[in-house]
C-alpha positions in Angstrom: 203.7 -130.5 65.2 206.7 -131.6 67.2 209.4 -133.9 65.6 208.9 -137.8 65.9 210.1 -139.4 68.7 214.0 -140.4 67.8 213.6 -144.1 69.5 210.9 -145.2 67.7 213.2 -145.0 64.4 214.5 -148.7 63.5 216.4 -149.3 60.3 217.4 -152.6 58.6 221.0 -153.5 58.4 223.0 -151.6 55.8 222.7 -153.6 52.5 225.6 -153.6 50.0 225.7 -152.9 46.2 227.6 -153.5 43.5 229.2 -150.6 43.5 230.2 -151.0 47.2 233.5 -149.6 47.5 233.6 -147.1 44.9 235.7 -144.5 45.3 234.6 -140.8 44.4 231.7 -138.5 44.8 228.4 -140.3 45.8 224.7 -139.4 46.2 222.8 -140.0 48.8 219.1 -140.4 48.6 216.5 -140.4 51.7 212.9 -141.1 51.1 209.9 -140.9 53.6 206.4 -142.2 53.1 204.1 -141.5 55.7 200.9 -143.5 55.8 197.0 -142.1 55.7 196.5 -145.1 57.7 198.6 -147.5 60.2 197.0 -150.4 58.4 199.1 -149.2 55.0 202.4 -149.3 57.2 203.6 -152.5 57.3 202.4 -153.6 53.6 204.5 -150.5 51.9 207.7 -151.9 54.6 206.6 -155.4 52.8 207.3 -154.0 49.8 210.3 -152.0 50.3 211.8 -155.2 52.1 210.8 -157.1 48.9 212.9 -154.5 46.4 215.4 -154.7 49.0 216.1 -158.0 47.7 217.2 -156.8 44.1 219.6 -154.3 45.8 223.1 -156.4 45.0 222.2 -156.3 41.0 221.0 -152.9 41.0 223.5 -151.0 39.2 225.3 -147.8 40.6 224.0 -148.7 44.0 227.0 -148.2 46.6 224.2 -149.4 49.4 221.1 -148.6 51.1 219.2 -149.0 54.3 215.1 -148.9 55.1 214.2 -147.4 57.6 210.7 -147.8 59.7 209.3 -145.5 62.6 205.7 -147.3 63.1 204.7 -144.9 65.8 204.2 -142.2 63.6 202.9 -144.5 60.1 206.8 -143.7 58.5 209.1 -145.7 56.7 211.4 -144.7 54.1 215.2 -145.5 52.9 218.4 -144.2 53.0 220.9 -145.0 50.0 223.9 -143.9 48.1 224.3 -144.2 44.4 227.4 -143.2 42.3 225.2 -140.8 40.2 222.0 -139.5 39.9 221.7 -141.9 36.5 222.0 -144.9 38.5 219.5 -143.3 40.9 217.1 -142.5 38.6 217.3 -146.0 36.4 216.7 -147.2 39.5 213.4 -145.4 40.0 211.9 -145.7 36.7 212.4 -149.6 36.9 209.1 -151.4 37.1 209.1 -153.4 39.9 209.8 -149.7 41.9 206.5 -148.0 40.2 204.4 -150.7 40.7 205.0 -149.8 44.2 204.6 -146.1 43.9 201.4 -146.8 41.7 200.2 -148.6 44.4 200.8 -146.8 46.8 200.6 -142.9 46.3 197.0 -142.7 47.3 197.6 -144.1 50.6 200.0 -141.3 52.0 202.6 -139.1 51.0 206.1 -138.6 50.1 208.9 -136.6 50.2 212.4 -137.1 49.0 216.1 -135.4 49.1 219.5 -136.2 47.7 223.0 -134.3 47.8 226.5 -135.0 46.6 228.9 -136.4 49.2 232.3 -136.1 48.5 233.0 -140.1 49.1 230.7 -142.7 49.8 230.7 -142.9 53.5 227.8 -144.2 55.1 228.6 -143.3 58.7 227.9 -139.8 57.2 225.1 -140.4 55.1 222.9 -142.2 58.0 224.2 -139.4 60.4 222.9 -136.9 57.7 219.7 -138.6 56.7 218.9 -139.5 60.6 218.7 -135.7 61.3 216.0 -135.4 58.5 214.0 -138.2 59.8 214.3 -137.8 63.3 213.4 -134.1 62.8 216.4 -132.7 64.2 217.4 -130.7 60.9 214.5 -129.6 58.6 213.7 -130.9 55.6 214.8 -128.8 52.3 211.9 -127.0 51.0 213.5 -128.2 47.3 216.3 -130.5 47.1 219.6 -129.2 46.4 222.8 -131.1 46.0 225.8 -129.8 47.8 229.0 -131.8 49.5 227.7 -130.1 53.3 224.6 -132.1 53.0 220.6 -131.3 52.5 220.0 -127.6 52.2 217.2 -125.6 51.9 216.1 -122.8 49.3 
């Protein structure tokens, strides 16, 4: 299957944390759910614009950005975290598997996350946009290194 068409790729503006300005190593976490359907696109963008509201108190969250590509039944979310604890706390909170719950049958998902070596989200989108634009592969298992996502 060829790669999604670039263009149709729209992302929300970048959304701060509270750890926004941290200095240090961060990870960065892209997700992509692509729809069985197009009626289950925009409810599961609903819903990720409706977390999105939580994102200032979410702990360990340097900042994120959604990102949709309607075309092609995708959406997903870029984000950098000061550790893979703040990530994780983050996905295990209930208002975030309510979501999944609700929405793994309709589609599927894949996910990646590496170690930069600062949290510089020029880099990260640059990064994460050659995943979902299908310019750079996605890893077959997610390893974290400071070049970026590899594969095994």
């Amino acid at each position: 299957m060829p790669p999604p068409i670039t263009r149709s790729i729209m992302r929300s503006p970048w959304q701060a944390g509270p750890a926004a300005g941290t200095e240090g190593p961060a990870l960065v976490s892209v997700t992509e759910f692509t729809a069985d359907r197009h009626s289950h696109t925009v409810p599961i963008a609903l819903a990720g614009l409706r977390l999105r509201r939580s994102w200032p108190g979410t702990p360990g969250a340097v900042g994120m950005w959604l990102w949709t590509d309607p075309w092609h039944k995708r959406s997903g979310s870029v984000s950098l975290w000061t550790d893979e604890r703040a990530l994780y706390a983050f996905v295990g909170r209930p208002d975030h598997l309510r979501i999944v719950r609700a929405y793994k049958d309709r589609g599927a998902i894949r996910a990646t996350a590496w170690t930069a070596d600062r949290p510089d989200p020029a880099a990260a989108w640059t990064a994460a946009h050659a995943l979902i634009s299908g310019t750079t592969p996605w890893p077959i298992a997610s390893v974290h290194t400071q070049e970026g996502p590899q594969s095994t």
